[in-house]
Structure formats: structure tokens, C-alpha cells
N, C-alpha and C positions, 0 to 999 in steps of 0.2 A: 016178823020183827026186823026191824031195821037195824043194820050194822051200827055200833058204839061208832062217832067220829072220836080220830085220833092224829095227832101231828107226831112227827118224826124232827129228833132235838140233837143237834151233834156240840159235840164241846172239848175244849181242851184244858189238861190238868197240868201241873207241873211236881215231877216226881223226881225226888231227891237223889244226887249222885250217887252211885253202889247201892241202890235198894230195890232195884230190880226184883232181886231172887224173894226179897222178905214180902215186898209187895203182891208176886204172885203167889208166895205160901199163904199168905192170908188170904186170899180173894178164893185161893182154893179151899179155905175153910173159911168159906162167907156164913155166917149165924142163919139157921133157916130163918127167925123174928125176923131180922131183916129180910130175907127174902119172902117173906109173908107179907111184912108191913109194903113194901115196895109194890107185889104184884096186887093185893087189895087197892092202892091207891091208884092202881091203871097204868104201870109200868110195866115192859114188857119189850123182849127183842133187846135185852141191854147186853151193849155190847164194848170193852176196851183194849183197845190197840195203844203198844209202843213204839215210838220212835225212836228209837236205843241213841242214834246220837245227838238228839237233843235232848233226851231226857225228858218227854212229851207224851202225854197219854191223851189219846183220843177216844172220845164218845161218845158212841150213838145209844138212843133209845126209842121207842116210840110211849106214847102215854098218852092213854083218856081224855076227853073233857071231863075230870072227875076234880070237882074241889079239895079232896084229900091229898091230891100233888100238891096243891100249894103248901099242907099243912105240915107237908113230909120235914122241912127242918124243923120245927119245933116237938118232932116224936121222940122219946126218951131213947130208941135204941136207935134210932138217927143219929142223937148227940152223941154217946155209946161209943158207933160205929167210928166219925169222926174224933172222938180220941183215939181211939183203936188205932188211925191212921197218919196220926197227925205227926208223927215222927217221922211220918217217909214221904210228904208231900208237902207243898208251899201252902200253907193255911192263912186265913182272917182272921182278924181281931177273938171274933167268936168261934172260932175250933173248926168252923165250915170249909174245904178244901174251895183255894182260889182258884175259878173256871173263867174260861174265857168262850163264848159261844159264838158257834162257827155257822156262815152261813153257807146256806145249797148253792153251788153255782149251777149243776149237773144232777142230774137223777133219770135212770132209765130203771122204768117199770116191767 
């Protein structure tokens, strides 16, 4: 059986001033739904770094060619989750935290 292809996706959040501590209390109580819906979809290796003095959260993930990634915003505990968070990060119009995606310049295997 041939290995699943998958791309590896880095990105940047913006996380609200003083919400450090709330931000990683909740991620420490991430909803398993969520982490069900996420690893079903081919998500996987996810990973978020802070920048404490920009106030910057970095991400990486890796994830499938599985068309269920695309559908992951419009999953009800996707939207859910993004209320869940939308008090401690710079959001869109539609409640989705605003990312900025970052490219590889560097990668050693």
C-alpha cells in the first residue's frame, strides 16, 4: 500500500493582547469532536507556537489529500470552535480566525 500523499501548511494567527494564559487554557481543553473531526479530515502533526512579543501564533500542520480538509469550515463544531475563540484572536467577517500563510524558505529532512 502506498503511503497517503500529504503537504505540510505553516501559517500565522493574530492573538489578542493579555490572552496568552486563556488561549492556552483552552487549547489545553481542545473538545476531542474537534479533535476527531480534524484527524478524520487528514490533519495531523498540528502544531502552535507564540511569539509573546508580537503577539503572533504560528502553525504548522501537515494534512492529506483528503477533500474533507476543504470542508472543515463549514463543520458545525468548526464554527463551534471558532466562537469558542473569537474573543482572544483577530477574526473575519464569518467568525474564522484571520491567517496569514507562510511560505517554506528552508526544510531539512
Amino acid at each position: 500500500m502506498a503511503p497517503v500523499p500529504f503537504e505540510q501548511v505553516a501559517f500565522k494567527m493574530y492573538l489578542n493582547h493579555g490572552c496568552r494564559e486563556e488561549y492556552q487554557r483552552r487549547h489545553d481543553a481542545i473538545w476531542p469532536e474537534l479533535v476527531s473531526l480534524l484527524k478524520a479530515a487528514g490533519v495531523s502533526d498540528y502544531s502552535i507556537y507564540l511569539d509573546v512579543e508580537h503577539a503572533e501564533l504560528y502553525a504548522t500542520l501537515k494534512r492529506s489529500a483528503n477533500p474533507a480538509t476543504a470542508e472543515l469550515p463549514s463543520q458545525p463544531v468548526m464554527r463551534r470552535w471558532w466562537a469558542h475563540m473569537a474573543d482572544l484572536l483577530r477574526c473575519n467577517a464569518d467568525g474564522n480566525p484571520v491567517t496569514t500563510p507562510l511560505s517554506r524558505l528552508f526544510h531539512m529532512a
